[in-house]
Every structure is written in structure tokens, then in C-alpha cells.
C-alpha beads as a LAMMPS data file, in Angstrom:
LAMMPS data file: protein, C-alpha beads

114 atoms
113 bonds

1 atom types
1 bond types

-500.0 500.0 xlo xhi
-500.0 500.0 ylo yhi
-500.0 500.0 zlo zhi

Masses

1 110.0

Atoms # bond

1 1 1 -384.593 226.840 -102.116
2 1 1 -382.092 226.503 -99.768
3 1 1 -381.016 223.136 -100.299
4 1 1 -380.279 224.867 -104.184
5 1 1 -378.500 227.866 -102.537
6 1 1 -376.489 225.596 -100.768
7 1 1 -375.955 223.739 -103.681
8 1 1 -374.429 226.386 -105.727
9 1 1 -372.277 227.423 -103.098
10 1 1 -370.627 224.075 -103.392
11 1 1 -370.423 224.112 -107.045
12 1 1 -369.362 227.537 -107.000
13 1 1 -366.839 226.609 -104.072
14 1 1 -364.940 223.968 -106.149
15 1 1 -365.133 226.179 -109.218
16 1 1 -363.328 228.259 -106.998
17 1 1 -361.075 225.866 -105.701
18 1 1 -360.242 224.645 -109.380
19 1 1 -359.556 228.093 -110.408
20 1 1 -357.285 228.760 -107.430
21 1 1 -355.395 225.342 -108.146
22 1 1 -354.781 226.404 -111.313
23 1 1 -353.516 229.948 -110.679
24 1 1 -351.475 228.244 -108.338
25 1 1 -349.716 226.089 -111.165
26 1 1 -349.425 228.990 -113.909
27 1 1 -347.813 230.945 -110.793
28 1 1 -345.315 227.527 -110.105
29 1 1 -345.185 227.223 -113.731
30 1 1 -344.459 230.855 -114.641
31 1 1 -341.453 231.106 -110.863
32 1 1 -339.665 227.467 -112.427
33 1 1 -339.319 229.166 -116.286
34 1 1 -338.166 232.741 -114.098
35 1 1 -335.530 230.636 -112.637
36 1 1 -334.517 228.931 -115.971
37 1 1 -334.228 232.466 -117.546
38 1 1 -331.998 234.235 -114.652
39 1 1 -329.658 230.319 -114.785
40 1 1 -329.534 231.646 -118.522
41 1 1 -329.175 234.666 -118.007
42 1 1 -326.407 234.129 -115.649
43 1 1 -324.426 231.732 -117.370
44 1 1 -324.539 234.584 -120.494
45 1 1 -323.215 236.823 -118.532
46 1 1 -320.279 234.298 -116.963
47 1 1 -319.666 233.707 -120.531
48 1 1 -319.387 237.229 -121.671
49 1 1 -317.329 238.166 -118.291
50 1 1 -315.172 235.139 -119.497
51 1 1 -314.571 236.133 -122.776
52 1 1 -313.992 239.703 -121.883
53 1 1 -311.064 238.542 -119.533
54 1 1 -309.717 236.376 -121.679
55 1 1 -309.672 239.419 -124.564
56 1 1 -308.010 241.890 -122.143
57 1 1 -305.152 238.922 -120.688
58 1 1 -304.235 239.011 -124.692
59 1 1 -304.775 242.700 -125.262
60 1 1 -302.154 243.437 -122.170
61 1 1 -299.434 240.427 -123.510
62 1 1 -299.712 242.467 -127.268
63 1 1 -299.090 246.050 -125.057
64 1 1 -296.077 244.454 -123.063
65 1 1 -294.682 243.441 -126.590
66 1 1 -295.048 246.334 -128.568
67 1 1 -294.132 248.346 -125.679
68 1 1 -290.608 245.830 -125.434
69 1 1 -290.306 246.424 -128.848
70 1 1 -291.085 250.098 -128.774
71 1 1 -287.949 249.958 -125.681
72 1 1 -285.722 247.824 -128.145
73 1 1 -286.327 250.291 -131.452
74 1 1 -285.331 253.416 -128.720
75 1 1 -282.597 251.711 -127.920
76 1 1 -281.749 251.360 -131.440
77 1 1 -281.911 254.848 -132.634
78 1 1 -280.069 255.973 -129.753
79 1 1 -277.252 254.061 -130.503
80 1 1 -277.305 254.542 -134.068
81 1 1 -277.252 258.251 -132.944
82 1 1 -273.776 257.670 -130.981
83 1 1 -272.275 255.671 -134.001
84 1 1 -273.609 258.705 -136.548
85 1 1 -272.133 261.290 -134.117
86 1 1 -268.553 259.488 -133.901
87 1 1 -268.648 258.917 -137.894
88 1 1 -269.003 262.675 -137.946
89 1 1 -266.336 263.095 -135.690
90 1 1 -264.350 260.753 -137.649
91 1 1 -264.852 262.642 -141.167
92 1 1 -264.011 265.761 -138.960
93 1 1 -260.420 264.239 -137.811
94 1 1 -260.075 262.899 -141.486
95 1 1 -261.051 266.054 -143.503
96 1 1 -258.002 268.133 -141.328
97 1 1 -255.600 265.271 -141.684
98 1 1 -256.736 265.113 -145.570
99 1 1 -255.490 269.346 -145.577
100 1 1 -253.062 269.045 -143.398
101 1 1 -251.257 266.541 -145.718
102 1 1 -252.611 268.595 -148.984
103 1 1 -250.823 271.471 -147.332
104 1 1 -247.427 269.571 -146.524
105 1 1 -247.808 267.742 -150.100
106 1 1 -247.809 271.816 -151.153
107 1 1 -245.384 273.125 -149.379
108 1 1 -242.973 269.586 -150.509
109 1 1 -243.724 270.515 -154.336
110 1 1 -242.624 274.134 -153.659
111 1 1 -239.529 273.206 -151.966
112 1 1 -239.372 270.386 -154.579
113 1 1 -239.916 273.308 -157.426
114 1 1 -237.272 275.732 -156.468

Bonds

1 1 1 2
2 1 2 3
3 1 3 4
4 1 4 5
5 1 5 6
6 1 6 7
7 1 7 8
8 1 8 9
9 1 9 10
10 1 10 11
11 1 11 12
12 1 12 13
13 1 13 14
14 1 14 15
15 1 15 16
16 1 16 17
17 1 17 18
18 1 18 19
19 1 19 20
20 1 20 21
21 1 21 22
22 1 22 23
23 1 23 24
24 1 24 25
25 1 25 26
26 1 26 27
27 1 27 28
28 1 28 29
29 1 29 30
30 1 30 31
31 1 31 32
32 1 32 33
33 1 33 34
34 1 34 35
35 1 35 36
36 1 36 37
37 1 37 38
38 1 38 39
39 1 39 40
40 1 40 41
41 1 41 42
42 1 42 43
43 1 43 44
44 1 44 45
45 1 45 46
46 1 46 47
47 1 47 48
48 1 48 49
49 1 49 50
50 1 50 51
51 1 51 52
52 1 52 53
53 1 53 54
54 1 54 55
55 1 55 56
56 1 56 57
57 1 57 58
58 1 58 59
59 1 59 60
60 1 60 61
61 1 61 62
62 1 62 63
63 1 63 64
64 1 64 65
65 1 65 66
66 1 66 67
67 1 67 68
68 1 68 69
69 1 69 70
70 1 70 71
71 1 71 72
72 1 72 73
73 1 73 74
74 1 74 75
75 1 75 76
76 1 76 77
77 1 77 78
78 1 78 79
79 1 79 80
80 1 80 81
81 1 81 82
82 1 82 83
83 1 83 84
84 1 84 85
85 1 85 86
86 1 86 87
87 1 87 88
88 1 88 89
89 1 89 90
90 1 90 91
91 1 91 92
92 1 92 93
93 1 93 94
94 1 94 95
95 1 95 96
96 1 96 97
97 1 97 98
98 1 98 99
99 1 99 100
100 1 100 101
101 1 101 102
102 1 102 103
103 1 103 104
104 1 104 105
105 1 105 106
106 1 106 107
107 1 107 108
108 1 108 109
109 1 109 110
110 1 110 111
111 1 111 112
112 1 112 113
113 1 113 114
């Protein structure tokens, strides 16, 4: 009976063994495909961060530009607003020379008349 007992616990002793071996290799198994994942996972996420620069380095050259262009167009109306102004100032001058010499022109007919 004993020598059975003991031979069981053997059996059941490398049964246990064998079991333990191969938790040990699912849990080797399952820590190597972890790794693989966060590597992945990682290299995503240098890829996205990557990407994300590169978007925002092109977003900031199109803001400088528009905003140089925004600076050039204000420029632009501003001095169109000078030349419009001294236009007006020059159809003001021309309008009283324009009745100034109507009124000479009328006065020179009536002298011219009598």
C-alpha cells in the first residue's frame, strides 16, 4: 500500500511538475507577445506623434503666409485709401478752378457783351 501511495505521489509529482513547466511557458509565451504589442504599440504612437508634428510645422508655414499676405492686402487698402483721399482732394482743387474760370469766362462775355 505504501509502496502505491508513494507511487502516486511521484506520478502525481511530475504531473505537477509538467503542469508547472507549462504554465511557466504560456506565462514566457504570453510576457514575449506583451512586449511585441507595447514595441507596436509604441512605434504607433511615434508614428502618430510624427505625423502630428509634421501636420502642425505645415499648418504654422500656411498661418505665417496668409498672415504675410493678410499684412501685404492691409497695406494695400491703406494706401489705396491715401491715393482715393488725394484724388478727392484733387477733384476738390479742380471743381473751384473749373468755377472759378466759369465765373471769369462770365464776367469776360459780359464785359465782352456791353
Amino acid at each position: 500500500q505504501l509502496h502505491l501511495t508513494m507511487s502516486e505521489k511521484n506520478e502525481l509529482t511530475k504531473s505537477l511538475e509538467m503542469v508547472r513547466k507549462e504554465l511557466q511557458e504560456k506565462a514566457s509565451e504570453m510576457k514575449k507577445e506583451i512586449s511585441e504589442y507595447k514595441d507596436r504599440l509604441l512605434q504607433a504612437e511615434k508614428e502618430h506623434q510624427d505625423a502630428l508634428t509634421k501636420a502642425n510645422q505645415k499648418n504654422e508655414v500656411e498661418i505665417e503666409a496668409c498672415q504675410d499676405k493678410m499684412k501685404s492686402l492691409e497695406h494695400f487698402i491703406s494706401s489705396q485709401k491715401l491715393e482715393i483721399e488725394h484724388l478727392k482732394s484733387n477733384k476738390e482743387e479742380l471743381n473751384n478752378s473749373l468755377k472759378e474760370a466759369n465765373q471769369t469766362l462770365g464776367e469776360l462775355l459780359k464785359t465782352k457783351v456791353r
